[in-house]
Structure formats: structure tokens, C-alpha cells
N, C-alpha and C positions, 0 to 999 in steps of 0.2 A: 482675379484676386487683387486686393486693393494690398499695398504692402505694409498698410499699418494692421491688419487685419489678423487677429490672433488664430493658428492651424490649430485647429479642435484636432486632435488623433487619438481615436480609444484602443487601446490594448488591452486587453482581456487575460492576466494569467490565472491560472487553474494551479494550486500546487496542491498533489493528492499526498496522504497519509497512507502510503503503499500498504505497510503492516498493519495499520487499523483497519484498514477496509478489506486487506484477506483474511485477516483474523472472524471480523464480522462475518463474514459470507463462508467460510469454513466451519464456523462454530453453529451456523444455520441453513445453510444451503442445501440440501440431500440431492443433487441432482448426482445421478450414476453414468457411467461411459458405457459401451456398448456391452462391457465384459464384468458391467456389478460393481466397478469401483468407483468410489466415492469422489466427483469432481468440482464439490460445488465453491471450493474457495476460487479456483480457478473461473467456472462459469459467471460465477457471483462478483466476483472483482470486474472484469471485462462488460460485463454488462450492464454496471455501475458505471463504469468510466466510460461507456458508449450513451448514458442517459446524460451523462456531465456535460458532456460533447453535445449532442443533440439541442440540449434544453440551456446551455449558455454560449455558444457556438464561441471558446475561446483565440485568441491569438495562439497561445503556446498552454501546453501544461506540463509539468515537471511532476515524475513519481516518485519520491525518498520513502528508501525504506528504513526501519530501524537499523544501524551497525551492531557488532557486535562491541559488546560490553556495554550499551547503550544508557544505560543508569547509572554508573560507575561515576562519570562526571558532577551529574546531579547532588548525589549521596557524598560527594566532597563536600559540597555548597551546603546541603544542608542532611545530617544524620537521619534527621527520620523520614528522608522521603521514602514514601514504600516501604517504610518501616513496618512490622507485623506480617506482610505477603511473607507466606510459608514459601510460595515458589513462584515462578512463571506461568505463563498460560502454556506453552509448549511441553512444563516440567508435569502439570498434572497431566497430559495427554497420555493413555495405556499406549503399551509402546509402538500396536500397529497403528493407532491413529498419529504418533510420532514420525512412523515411516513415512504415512500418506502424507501428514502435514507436511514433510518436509519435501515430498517428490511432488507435490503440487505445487509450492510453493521455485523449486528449481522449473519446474514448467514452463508458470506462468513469468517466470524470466526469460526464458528463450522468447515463449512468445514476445514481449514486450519490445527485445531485441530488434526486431521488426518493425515495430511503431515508432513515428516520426516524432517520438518525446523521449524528454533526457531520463532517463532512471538513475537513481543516488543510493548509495548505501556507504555510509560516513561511522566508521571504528569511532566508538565512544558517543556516538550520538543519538 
């Protein structure tokens, strides 16, 4: 290396939309566990972020998920954002797909727990 010689170095990060993309794959996924219950925000997330991997082969990737109260900031800045939503995506769910929603969603945190990427979830954001 000659030392006037500018070091090319690519890093590659990945930041996923943790809550968009379990939302997505829950709201379509019908994949069932051994016992009938519904797992496919779980299967559907994971096998999402294993095509991300594969198909950009990143340095790092970071998962943030929604905080809680996560519009509340927004809706300071400016009154009508989301103004009109009668509710949530979580709020219309009947309340056994509330249950799953939510045990799928503690799941696929445990698992993530494991993987060698940072997971975020930021109150207010």
C-alpha cells in the first residue's frame, strides 16, 4: 500500500423496522406450530431478516422496535398526525388474536436475545 493511497472500507448496516415487519408477517403469515397455534409473525419476521442477511450480506444490523407511547412525540410536532385512526392495529385485534399478538411478539424477543444484533425499543419513539 502506497501511503498516499485512500482505504476503500464498506460497511454495510441493515436497520430493520422491528414492528413493521412483525406487524406485516402476523397480519399474513398463517403458518401454525405443532399444536394449531398461530405463528407466523414470528416465522415471518425471522425469515425475513434471514433473506436480508443472505441477499446483502451486511456488517451489522440493528432491530428497533416501536416504544411505548410511540406517537405521542409526533402528535406534539404536529395535531393531525394520525389524526382520524379510530385506533391501533393491536386495538382492533379480537382479543384472542391480542393474546397471540402479544405472546408472539414476547417470543420473537427471546429469540432475538440470541442474535448477534442490537434490539432497541425507545418510550416515545
Amino acid at each position: 500500500m502506497i501511503d498516499n493511497e485512500p482505504i476503500e472500507e464498506k460497511y454495510k448496516i441493515i436497520i430493520v423496522d422491528g414492528t413493521n415487519l412483525f406487524i406485516r408477517h402476523f397480519s399474513c403469515n398463517k403458518s401454525l406450530d405443532i399444536f394449531g397455534v398461530s405463528v407466523g409473525g414470528i416465522i415471518g419476521f425471522l425469515s425475513a431478516l434471514k433473506f436480508l442477511i443472505k441477499d446483502n450480506v451486511p456488517s451489522a444490523i440493528y432491530i428497533v422496535f416501536d416504544g411505548k407511547d410511540n406517537s405521542k412525540r409526533k402528535q406534539k410536532l404536529d395535531e393531525t398526525y394520525k389524526k382520524g385512526r379510530k385506533m391501533g392495529f393491536v386495538n382492533m385485534l379480537p382479543q384472542a388474536n391480542k393474546n397471540n399478538f402479544d405472546k408472539q411478539l414476547s417470543i420473537l424477543y427471546n429469540f432475538l436475545a440470541f442474535l448477534p444484533m442490537p434490539v432497541f425499543e425507545v418510550e416515545g419513539v
